[in-house]
C-alpha positions as CSV (number, residue, x, y, z in Angstrom):
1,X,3.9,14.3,72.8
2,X,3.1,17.7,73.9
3,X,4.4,19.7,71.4
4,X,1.0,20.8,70.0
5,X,0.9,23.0,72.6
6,X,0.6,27.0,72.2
7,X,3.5,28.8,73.2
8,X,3.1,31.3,75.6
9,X,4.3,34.4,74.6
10,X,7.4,37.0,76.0
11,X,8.3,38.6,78.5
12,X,10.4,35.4,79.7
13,X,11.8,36.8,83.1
14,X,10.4,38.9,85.5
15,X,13.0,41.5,85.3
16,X,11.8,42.5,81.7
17,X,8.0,41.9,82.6
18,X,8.3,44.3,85.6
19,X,10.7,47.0,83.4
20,X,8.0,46.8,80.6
21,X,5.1,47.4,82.7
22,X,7.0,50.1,84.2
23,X,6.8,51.9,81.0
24,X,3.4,51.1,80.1
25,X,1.9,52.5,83.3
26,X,4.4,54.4,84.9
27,X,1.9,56.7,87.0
28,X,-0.9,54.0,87.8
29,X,-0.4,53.1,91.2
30,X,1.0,49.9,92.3
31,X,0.9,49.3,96.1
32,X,-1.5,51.1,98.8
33,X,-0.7,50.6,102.7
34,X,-2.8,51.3,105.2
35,X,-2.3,54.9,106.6
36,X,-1.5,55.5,110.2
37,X,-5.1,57.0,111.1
38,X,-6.6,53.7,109.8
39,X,-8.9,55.8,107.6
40,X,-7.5,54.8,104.1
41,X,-4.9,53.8,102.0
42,X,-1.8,55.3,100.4
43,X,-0.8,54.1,97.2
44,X,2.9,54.3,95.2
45,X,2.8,54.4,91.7
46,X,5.1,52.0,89.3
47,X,7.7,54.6,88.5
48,X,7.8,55.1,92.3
49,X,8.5,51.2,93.1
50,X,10.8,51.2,90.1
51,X,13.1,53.7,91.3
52,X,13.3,52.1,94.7
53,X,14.3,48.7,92.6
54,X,17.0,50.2,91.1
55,X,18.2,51.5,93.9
56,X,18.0,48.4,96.0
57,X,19.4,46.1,92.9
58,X,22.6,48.5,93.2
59,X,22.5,48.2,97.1
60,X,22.5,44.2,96.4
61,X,25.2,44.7,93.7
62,X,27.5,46.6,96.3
63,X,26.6,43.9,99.1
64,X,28.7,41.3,96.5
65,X,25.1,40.3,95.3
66,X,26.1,38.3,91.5
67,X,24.4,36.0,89.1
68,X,23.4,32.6,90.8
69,X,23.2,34.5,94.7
70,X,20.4,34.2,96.7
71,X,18.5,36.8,98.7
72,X,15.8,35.5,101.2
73,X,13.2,37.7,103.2
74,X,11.3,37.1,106.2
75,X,8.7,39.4,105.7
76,X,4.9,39.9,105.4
77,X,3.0,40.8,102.0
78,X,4.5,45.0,101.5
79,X,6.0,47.3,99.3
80,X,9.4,46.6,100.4
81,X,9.0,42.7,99.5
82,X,8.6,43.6,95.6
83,X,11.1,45.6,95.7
84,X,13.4,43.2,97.1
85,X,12.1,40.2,94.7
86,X,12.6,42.4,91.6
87,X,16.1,43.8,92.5
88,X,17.2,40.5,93.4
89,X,15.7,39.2,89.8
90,X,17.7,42.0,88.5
91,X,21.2,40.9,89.9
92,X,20.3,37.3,88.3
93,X,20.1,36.3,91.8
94,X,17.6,33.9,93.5
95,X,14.7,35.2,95.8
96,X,13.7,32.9,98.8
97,X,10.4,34.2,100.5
98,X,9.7,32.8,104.4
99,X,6.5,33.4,106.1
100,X,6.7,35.4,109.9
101,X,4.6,33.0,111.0
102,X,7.4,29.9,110.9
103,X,9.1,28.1,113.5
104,X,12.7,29.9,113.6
105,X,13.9,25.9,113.0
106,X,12.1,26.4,109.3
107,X,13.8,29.4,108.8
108,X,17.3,28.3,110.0
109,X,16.5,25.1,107.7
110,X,15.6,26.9,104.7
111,X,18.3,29.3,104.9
112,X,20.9,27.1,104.9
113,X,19.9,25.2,102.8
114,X,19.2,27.7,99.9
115,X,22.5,28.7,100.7
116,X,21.0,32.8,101.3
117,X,23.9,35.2,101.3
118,X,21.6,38.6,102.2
119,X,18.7,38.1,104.8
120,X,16.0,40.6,104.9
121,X,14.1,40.8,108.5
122,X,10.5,42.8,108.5
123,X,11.2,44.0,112.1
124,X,13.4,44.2,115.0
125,X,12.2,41.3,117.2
126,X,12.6,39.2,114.1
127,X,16.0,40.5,114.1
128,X,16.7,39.3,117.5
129,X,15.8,35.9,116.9
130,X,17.9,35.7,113.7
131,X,20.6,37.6,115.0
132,X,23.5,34.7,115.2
133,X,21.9,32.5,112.0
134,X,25.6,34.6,110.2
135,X,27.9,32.5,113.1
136,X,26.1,29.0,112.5
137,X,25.3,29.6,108.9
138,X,28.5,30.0,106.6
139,X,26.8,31.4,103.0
140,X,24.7,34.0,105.1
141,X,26.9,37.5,105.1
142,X,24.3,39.9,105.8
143,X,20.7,40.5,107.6
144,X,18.8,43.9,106.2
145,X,16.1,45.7,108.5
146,X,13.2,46.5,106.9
147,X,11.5,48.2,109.9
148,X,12.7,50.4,112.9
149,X,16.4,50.4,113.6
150,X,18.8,48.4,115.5
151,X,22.7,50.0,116.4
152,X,25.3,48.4,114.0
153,X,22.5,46.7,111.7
154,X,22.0,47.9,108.2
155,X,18.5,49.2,107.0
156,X,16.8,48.6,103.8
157,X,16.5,52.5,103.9
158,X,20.3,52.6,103.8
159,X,21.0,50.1,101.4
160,X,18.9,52.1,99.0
161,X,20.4,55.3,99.9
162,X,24.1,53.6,99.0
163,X,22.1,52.1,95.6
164,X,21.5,55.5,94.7
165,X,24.9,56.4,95.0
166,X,26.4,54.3,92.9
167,X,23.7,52.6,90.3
168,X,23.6,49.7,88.7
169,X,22.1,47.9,85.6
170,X,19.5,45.3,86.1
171,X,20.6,41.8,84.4
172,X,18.3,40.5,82.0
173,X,18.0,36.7,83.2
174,X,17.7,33.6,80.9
175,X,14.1,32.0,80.7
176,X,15.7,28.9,82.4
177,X,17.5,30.7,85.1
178,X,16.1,30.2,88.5
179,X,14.1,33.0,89.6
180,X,13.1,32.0,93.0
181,X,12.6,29.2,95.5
182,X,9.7,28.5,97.2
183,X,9.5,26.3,100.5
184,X,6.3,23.9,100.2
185,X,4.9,23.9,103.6
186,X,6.0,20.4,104.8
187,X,3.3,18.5,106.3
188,X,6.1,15.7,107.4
189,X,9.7,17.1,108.3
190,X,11.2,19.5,106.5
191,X,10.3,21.3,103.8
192,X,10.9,20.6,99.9
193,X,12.6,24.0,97.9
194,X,10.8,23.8,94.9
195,X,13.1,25.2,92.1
196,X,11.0,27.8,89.6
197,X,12.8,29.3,86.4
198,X,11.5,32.9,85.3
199,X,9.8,31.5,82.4
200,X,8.1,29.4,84.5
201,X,6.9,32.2,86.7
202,X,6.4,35.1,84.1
203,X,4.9,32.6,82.1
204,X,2.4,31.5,84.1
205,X,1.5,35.1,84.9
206,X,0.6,35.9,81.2
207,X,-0.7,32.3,80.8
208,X,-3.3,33.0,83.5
209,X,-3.9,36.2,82.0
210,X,-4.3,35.3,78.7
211,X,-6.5,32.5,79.6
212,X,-8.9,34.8,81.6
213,X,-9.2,37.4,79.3
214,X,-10.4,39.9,81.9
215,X,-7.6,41.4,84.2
216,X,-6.6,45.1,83.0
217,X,-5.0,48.2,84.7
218,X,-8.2,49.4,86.4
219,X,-8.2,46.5,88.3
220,X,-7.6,46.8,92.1
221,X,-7.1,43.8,94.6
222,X,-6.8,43.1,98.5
223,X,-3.9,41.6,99.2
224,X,-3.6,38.6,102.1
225,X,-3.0,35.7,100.7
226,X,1.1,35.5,101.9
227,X,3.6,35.9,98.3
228,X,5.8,33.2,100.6
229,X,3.3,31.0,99.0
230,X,3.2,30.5,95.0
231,X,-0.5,31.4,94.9
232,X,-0.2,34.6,96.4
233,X,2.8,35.6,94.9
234,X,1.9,35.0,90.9
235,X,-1.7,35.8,91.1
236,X,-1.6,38.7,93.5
237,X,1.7,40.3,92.5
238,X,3.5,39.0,88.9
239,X,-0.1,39.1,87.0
240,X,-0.7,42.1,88.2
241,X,2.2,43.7,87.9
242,X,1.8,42.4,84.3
243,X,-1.4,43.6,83.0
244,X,-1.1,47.1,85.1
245,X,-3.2,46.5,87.7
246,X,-2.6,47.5,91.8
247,X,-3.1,46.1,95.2
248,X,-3.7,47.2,99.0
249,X,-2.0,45.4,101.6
250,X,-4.8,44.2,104.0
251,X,-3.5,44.9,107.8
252,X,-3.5,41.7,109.2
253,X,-6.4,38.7,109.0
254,X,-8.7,39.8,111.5
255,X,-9.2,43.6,109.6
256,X,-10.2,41.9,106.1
257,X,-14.0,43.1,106.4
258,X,-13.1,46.7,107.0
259,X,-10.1,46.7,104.6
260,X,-12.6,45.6,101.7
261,X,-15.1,48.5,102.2
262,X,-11.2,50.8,102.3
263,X,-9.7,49.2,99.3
264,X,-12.7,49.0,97.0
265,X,-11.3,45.9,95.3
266,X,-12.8,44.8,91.7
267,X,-11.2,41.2,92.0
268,X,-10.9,39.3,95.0
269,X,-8.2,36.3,94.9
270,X,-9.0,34.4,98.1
271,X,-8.6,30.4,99.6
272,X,-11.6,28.6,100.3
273,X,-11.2,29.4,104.0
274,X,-11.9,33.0,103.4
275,X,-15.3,32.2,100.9
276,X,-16.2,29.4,104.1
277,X,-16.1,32.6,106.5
278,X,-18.1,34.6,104.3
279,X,-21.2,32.1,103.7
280,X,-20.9,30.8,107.5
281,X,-20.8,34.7,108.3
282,X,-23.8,36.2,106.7
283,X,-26.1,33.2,107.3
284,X,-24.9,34.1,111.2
285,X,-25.4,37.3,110.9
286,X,-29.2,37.1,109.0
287,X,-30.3,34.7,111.6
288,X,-29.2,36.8,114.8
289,X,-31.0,40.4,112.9
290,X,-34.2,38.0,112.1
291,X,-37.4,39.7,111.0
292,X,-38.2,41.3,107.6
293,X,-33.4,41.0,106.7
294,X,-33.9,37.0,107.0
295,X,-37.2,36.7,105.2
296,X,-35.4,38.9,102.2
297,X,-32.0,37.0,102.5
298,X,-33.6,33.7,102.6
299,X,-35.6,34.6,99.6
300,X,-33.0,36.0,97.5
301,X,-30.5,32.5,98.5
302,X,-33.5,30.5,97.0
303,X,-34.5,32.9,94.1
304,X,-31.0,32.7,93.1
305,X,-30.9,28.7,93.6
306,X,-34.2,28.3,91.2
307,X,-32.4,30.9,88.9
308,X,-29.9,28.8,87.9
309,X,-31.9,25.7,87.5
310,X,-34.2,27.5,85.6
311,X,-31.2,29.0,83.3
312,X,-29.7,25.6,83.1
313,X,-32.9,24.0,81.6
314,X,-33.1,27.1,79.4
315,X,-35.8,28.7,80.6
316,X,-37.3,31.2,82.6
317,X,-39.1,32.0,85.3
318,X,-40.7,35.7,85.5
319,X,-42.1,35.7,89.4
320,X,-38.8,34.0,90.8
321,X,-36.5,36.5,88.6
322,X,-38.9,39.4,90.6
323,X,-38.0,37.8,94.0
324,X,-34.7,37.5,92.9
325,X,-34.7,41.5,92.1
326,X,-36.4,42.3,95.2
327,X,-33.9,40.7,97.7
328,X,-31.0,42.3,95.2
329,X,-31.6,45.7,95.4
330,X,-32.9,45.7,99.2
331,X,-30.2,42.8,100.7
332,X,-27.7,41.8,98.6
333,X,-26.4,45.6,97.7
334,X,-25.9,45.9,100.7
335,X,-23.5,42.4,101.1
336,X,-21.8,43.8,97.9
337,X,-21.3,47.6,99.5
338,X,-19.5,46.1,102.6
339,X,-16.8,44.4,100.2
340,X,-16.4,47.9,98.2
341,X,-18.9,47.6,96.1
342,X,-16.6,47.1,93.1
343,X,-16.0,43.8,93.0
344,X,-16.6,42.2,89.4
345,X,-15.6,39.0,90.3
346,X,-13.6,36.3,92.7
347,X,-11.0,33.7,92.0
348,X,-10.5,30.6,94.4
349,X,-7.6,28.3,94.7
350,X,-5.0,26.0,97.4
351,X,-7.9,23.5,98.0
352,X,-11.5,22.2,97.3
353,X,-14.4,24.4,97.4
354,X,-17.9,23.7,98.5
355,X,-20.3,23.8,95.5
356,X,-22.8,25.0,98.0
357,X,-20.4,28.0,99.2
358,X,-19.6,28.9,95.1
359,X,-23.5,29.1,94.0
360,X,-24.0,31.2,97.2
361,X,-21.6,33.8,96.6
362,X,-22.5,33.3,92.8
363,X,-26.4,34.2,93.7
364,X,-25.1,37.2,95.9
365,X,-24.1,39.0,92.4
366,X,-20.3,38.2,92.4
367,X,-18.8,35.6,89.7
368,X,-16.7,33.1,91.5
369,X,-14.0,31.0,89.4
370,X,-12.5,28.4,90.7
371,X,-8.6,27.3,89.9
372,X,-6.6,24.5,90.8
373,X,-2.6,24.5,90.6
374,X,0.2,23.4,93.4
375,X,3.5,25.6,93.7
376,X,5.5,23.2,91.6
377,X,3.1,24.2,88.8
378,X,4.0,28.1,89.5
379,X,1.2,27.6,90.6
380,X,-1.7,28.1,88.0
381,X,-2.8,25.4,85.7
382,X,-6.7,24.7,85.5
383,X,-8.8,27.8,85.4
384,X,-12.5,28.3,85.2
385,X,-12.8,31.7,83.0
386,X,-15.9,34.2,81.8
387,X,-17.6,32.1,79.6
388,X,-16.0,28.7,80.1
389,X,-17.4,27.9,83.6
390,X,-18.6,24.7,85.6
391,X,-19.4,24.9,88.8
392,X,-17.9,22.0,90.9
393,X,-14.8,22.0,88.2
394,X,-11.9,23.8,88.5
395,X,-12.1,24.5,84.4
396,X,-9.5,23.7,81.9
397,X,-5.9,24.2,81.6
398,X,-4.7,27.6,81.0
399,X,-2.8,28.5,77.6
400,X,-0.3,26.7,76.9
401,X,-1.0,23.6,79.1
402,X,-2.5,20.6,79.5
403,X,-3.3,17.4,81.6
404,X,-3.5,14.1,81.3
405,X,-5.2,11.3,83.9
406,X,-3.3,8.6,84.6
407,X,-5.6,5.5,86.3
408,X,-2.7,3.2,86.9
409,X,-2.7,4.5,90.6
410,X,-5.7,4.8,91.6
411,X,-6.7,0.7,92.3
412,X,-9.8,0.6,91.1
413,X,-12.2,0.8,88.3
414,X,-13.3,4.2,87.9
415,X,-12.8,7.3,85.2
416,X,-10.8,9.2,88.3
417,X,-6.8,8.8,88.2
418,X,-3.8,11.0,89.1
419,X,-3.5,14.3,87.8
420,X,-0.1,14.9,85.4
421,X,0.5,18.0,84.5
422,X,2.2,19.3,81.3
423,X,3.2,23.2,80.0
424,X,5.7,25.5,80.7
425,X,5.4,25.9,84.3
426,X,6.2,22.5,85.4
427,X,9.3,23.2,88.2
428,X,12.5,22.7,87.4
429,X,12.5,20.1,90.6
430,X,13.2,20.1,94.1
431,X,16.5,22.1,95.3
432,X,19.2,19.4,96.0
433,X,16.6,16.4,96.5
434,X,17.3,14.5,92.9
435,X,15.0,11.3,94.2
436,X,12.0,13.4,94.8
437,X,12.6,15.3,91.6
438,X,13.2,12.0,89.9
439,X,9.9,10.7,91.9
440,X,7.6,13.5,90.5
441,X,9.3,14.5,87.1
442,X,8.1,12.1,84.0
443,X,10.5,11.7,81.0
444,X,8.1,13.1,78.3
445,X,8.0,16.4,80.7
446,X,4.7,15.5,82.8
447,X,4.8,16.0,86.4
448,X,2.6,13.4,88.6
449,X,0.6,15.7,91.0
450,X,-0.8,13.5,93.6
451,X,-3.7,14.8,93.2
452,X,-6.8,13.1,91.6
453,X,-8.9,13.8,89.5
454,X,-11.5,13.1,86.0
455,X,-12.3,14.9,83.5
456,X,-15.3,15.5,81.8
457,X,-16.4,15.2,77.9
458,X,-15.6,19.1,77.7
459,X,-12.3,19.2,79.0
460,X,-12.9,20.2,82.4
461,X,-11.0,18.9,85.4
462,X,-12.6,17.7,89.1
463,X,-10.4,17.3,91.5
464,X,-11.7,14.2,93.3
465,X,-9.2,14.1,96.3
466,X,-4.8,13.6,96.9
467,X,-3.4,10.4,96.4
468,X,-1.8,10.1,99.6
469,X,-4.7,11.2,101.8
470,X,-7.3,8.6,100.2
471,X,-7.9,5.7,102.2
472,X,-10.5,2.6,102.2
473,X,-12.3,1.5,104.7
474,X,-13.1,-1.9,105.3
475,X,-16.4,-2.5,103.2
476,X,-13.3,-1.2,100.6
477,X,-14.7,2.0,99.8
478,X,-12.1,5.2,99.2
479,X,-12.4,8.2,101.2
480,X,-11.1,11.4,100.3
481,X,-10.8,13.3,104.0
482,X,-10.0,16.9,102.6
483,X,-13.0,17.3,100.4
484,X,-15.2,15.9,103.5
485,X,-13.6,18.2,106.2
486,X,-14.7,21.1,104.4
487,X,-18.0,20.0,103.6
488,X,-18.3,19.7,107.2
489,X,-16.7,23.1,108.4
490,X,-19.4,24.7,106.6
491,X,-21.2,24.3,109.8
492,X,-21.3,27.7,111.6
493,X,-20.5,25.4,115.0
494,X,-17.4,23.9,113.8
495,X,-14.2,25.5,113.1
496,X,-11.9,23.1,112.4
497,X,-12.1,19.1,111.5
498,X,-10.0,16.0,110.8
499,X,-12.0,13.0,109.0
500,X,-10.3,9.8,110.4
501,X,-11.2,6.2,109.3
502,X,-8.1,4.2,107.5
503,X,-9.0,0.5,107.2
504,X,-12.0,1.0,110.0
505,X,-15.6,0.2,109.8
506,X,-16.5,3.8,109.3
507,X,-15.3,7.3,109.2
508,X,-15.0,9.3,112.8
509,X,-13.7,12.8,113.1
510,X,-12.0,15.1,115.3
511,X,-14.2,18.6,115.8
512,X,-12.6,22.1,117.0
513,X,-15.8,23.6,117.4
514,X,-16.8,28.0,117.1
515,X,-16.8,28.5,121.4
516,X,-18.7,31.9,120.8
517,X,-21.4,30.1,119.1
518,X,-21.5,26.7,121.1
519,X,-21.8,28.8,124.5
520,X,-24.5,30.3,122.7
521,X,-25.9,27.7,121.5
522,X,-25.4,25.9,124.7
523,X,-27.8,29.2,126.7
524,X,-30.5,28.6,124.6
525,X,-30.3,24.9,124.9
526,X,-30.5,25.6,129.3
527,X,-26.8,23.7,129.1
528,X,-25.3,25.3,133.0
529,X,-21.9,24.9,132.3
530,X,-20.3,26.8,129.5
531,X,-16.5,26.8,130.0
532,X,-14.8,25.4,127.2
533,X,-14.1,22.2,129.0
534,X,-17.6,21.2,129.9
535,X,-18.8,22.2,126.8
536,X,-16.8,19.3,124.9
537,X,-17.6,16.7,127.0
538,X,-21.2,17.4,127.3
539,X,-23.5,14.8,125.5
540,X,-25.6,17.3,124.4
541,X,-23.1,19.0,122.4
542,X,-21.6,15.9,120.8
543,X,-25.9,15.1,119.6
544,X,-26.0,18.5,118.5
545,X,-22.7,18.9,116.4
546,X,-23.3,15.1,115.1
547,X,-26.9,16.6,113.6
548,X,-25.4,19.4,112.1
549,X,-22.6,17.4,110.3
550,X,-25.1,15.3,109.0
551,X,-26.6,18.4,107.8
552,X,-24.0,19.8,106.0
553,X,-22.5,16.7,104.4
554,X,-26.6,15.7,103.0
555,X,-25.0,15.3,99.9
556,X,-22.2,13.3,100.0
557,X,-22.5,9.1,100.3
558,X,-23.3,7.8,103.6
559,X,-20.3,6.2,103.9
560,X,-18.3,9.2,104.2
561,X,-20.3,11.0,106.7
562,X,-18.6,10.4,109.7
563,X,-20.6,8.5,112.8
564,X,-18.7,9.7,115.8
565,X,-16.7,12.6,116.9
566,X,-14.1,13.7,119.7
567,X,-14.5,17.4,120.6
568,X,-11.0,18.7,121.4
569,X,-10.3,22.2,123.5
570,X,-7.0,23.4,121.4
571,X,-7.7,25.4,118.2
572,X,-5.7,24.5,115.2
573,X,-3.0,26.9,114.4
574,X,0.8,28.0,113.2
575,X,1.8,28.7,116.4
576,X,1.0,25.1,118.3
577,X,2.6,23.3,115.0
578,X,-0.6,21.8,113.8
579,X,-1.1,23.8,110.9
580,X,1.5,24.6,108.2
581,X,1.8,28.6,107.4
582,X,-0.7,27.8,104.2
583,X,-3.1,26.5,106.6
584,X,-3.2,23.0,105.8
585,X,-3.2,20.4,108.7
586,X,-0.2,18.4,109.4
587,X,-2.3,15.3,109.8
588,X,0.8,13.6,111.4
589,X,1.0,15.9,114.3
590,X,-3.1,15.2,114.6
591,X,-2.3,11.5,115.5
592,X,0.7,12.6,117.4
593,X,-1.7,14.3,120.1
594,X,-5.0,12.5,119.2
595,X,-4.8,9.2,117.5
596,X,-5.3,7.1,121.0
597,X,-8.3,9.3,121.1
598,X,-9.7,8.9,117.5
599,X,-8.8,5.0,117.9
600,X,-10.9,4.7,121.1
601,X,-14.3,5.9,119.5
602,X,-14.1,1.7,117.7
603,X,-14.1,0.5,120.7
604,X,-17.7,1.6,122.1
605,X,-21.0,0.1,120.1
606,X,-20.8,0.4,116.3
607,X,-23.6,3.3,115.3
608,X,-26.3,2.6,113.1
């Protein structure tokens, strides 16, 4: 049925697309860390990372490393984590990434059941907490030190330096070999082990590229989003890798400002999280300098808002082009300067983005292109591109692909249905889970996202929401909660938001609010007490936040915008288990703590 489909072309593992690339651009550099005076970055070139691959491939090789092994890491995005991936592609062996910001439970789980003969640890107090994972798990024969050193505990530094002595050549893998697991963050129990093949990974990686058209070896990018996850790891790593390009490792989260203006990027691949922080950032930051800045920011935002209506009507409009130049040169250089100056353009993927945040960062002088894909997809299958753009879409499927909508789920009469996806990269399945392969894995090849979706007369796809997540209320309206909770967190007050309303008269919401800004906000408003506590139980506040989200969600239907909220203390994060490594809310563990809470706002007077 899908057989019309372009192939894409070689390499068909990632052992061969790494070698190749190695010989096409042996002295661009690959990989730039952060130097110890904080200053600037120092980079490795591809020969350099090559000859530490075949070094550790033979250290894997002398460890009993074979065909069909796996190797798993524990590590943050760095040097030494592609050089572990590729020398473990090169044994024919299987490469399980874990995040450092997991529950040692999730590790021990995904471990075992990967069945992980050689464990790589990033540093010594993730040693200690792995140490006896070889006495309860019987596959595991060895944990590797990347960092520091430990008495009796091999480093990677040695396993190289016994590589070295004894080489070894790489294995070319079959296309349908498995390459790699990668753990989907479960939002209930444990996580699934999605199974990828290297032809789904290397060809997703020249898909992408080929689909873009405008990735080459003088590209540079800043690398956070975590290779653990699928996005990260093909857009950030394997595509570059492929076309030539390089990467510096940003430092940790909180330096991402100052690592831009270091790294100079010329593409940034980001979540929309990151893009959120930006918008919510400047507007913050132009409305506390005030004066002559805000007059020219606020100008240019508009300038560039009329700019595209005018464009999109196909005309013109010669005194709002001359605001729009003003505010350029004088502001929005400026804006551009403090990510590097470089940057040509921005990709965003993992979930939706605002149309609001898009055109912003669009009108600032940076191209934004929006993606959609899911790690059983490897990740990349819809792609907005240089002259095949729609703001609000997430473009069309990339070469080789396709998708089709399927309305049988969705209950209702409307052009929206669930996303199946067809093309190379579809998963293999889910490592030793045969009913949720079976669940997710059509006959004909398709695999049944969850997610839904419509597309438009020009092929483009818009992701209207995730099957599971949609819910009616009780005039029988859906509700799509994701989509909603970001419009709302647009709100420079509000950091963090669950949308809550399943079979109830109307949608409430749980609000982790921006303290900074509230006490500030709370100052200027005469509020007296400003601990943290007060704050969310103050009437005042509740008003205030309540206008705001109105605000922000203007254009969505009234029925969405939620009519109460509960103010909660604890920030959302990876470390109190309410949010998966990937950042998504575990919306079970929200009911767990809050849903008496949530349930209780139905039981006061109904709002207008």
């Amino acid at each position: 049925m899908h057989d019309h489909l372009p192939s894409v072309p070689g390499p068909y593992n990632l052992v061969s697309l790494f070698e190749e690339s190695v010989k096409k651009f042996p002295d661009n550099p690959l990989f730039g860390t952060k130097n110890s005076a904080k200053t600037g970055y120092d980079w490795v070139t591809y020969r350099q990372v090559a000859y530490r691959v075949d070094n550790f491939r033979a250290g894997l090789a002398a460890l009993g490393v074979n065909r069909g092994d796996a190797v798993s890491i524990i590590a943050n995005n760095r040097t030494e984590w592609a050089v572990a991936a590729y020398a473990t592609y090169g044994r024919g062996a299987r490469f399980i990434p874990m995040y450092e910001a997991e529950l040692i439970r999730i590790w021990k789980y995904i471990i075992t059941d990967c069945g992980a003969k050689v464990l790589l640890v990033s540093r010594p107090d993730i040693y200690e907490k792995v140490k006896d994972f070889p006495a309860e798990i019987p596959a595991l024969k060895h944990i590797i030190l990347i960092d520091g050193s430990i008495e009796g505990v091999r480093t990677v530094a040695q396993l190289e330096e016994q590589g070295l002595a004894k080489p070894v050549a790489s294995i070319q893998p079959k296309p349908e070999e498995i390459a790699g697991l990668i753990y989907t963050s479960g939002t209930t129990g444990n996580p699934k082990g999605v199974l990828l093949s290297h032809r789904n990974l290397s060809g997703n990686a020249i898909a992408a590229e080929i689909t873009f058209k405008d990735f080459g070896p003088t590209d540079r990018t800043l690398s956070f989003l975590p290779w653990a996850h699928s996005f990260g790891q093909t857009a950030e790593l394997h595509m570059l890798v492929y076309v030539g390009a390089c990467t510096g490792f940003a430092e940790n989260t909180t330096t991402i400002v100052s690592d831009l203006a270091l790294v100079q990027p010329t593409i940034l691949v980001g979540v929309p999280r990151i893009f959120n922080k930006i918008y919510e950032g400047l507007h913050a930051k132009m409305k506390d300098k005030g004066g002559l800045a805000k007059k020219l920011f606020d100008m240019g935002v508009q300038a560039a808002s009329r700019n595209r209506e005018v464009k999109a009507k196909g005309g013109s409009d010669l005194i709002n082009s001359v605001k729009l130049t003003i505010a350029d040169k004088v502001v929005f250089t400026k804006i551009r300067e403090a990510f590097g100056g470089r940057l040509r353009f921005t990709v965003s993927s993992s979930a939706a983005l605002s149309v609001k945040v898009a055109e912003f960062i669009e009108g600032l002088g940076i191209p934004l292109y929006e993606a959609w894909g899911m790690t059983e997809l490897s990740p990349a299958h819809t792609v907005n591109a240089p002259g095949a753009c729609k703001m609000g879409s997430v473009g069309k499927p990339i070469f080789g692909s396709s998708v089709e909508i399927d309305k049988t789920v969705t209950g209702e009469d409307s052009p929206d249905g669930e996303i199946i996806a067809y093309g190379p990269n579809v998963m293999v399945g889910y490592h030793n889970l045969p009913k949720e392969t079976a669940e997710v894995l059509r006959p004909d090849g398709g695999m049944a996202t969850g997610d839904r979706g419509r597309l438009d007369a020009d092929g483009f796809l818009y992701i209207t929401g995730r099957i599971k997540e949609q819910y009616k209320l009780e005039n029988g309206k859906y509700v799509f909660p994701s989509g909603i909770e970001e419009t709302i967190t647009l709100s420079p007050y509000i950091e963090n938001c669950v949308v809550y309303g399943d079979n109830k008269p109307f949608n409430v919401a749980l609000i982790v609010p921006s303290f900074p800004l509230l006490e500030r906000w709370a100052k200027e408003n005469s509020i007296a007490d400003l601990e943290p506590a007060q704050l969310v139980d103050n009437p005042k506040i509740t008003e205030m936040l309540l206008t705001d989200i109105k605000r922000c969600c203007a254009q969505l239907a009234g029925y969405e915008i939620p009519k109460k909220i509960f103010i909660v203390q604890e920030t959302f994060s990876t470390e109190n288990g309410i949010l998966t490594p990937t950042l998504k809310v575990k919306r079970r563990e929200i009911m767990k703590r809050w849903g008496a809470k949530l349930d209780a706002l139905y039981q006061a007077s109904i709002p207008k």
